[in-house]
N, C-alpha and C positions, 0 to 999 in steps of 0.2 A: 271662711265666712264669719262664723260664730268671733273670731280670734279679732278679727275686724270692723268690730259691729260694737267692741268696746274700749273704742278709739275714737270717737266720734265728731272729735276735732282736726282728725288728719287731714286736710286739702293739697297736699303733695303727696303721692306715690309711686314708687318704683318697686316693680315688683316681677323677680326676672326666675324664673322654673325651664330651666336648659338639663337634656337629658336626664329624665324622668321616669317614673312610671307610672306617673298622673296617668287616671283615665277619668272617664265623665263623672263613675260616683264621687271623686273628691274633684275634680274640675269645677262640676257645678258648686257645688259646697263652699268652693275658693270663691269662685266670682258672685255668689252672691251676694254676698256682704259689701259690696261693692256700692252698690245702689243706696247705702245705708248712709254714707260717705257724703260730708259735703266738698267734693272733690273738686277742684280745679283744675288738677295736673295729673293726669294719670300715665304710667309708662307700663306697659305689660307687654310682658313675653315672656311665652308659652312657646317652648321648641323642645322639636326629639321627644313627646310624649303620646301617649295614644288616645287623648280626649279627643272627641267626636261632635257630634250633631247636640248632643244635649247640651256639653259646656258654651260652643256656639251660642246657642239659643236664650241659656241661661245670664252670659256676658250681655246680650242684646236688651234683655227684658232691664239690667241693672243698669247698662249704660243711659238706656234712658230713663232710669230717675235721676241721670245727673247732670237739667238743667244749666246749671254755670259753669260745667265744662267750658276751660280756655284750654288747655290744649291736648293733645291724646298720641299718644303713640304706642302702637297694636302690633306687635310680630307675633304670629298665630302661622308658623313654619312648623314641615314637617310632623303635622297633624293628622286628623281624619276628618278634619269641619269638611261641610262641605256647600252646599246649593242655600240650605235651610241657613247653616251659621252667615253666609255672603248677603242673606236676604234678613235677617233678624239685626244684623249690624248696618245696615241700610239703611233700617227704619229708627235703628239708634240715633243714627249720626242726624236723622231730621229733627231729632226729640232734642238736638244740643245745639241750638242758634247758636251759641257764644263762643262755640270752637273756631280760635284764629289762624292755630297751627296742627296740621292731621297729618300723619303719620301711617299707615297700614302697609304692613309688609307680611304677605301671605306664598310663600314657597313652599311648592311639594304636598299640596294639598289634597282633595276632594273637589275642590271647587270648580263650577263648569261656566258654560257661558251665561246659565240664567240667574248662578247665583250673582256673577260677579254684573249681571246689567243689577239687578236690586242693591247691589252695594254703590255701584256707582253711584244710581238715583239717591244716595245720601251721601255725596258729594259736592250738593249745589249750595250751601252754606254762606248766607250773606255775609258774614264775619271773615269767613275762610280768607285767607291771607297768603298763606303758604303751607301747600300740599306734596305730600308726597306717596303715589304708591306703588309697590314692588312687586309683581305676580309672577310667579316664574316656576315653571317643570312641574304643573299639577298635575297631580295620578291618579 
């Protein structure tokens, strides 16, 4: 986050933590700086690590300071998000009118059916152009 936050020009990110041993204390840490960001593009995934409920929550609160969000794409596999993280990024995706192109690919998760009806309800996006999402084998 901190590492992030003094970059302040960046509006394109790709930022990809595949087998890890991220857990929330440094998950959160990551994605907060996030919000700092005058992003446009952002590409994150997060897979094979053991962040949970708080990195969830903490992505959600940062996604929605980012306004001009045009496009986003989210793999948040093989996690421990669950109900809370499906419902915090729900309410992200409403905070980003200007997402054209969405991306969420959520495999192996925590996720149940209430989180994913709140994620969906931030799927209605008047901009939204072309979507994509991947749910598959949560546990």
């Amino acid at each position: 986050g901190e590492a992030l936050r003094c970059c302040p020009q960046i509006s394109r990110l790709n930022l990809s933590l595949y087998n890890t041993k991220l857990t929330d204390a440094g998950g959160k840490k990551l994605v907060s700086g996030l919000g700092q960001l005058p992003l446009q593009d952002l590409d994150l995934r997060i897979r094979d690590t053991q962040v949970a409920e708080e990195t969830g929550v903490a992505l959600g609160k940062s996604l929605r300071s980012l306004p001009s969000l045009d496009k986003l794409n989210l793999e948040l596999s093989d996690t421990r998000m669950g109900d809370a993280s499906g419902s915090a990024l729900g309410e992200a995706l409403r905070c980003c009118p200007l997402i054209s192109k969405l991306t969420v690919v959520l495999y192996k998760t925590k996720l149940t059916d209430a989180g994913g009806e709140s994620l969906a309800l931030g799927l209605k996006g008047e901009s939204l152009q072309d979507i994509e999402v991947w749910l598959s084998s949560s546990a």
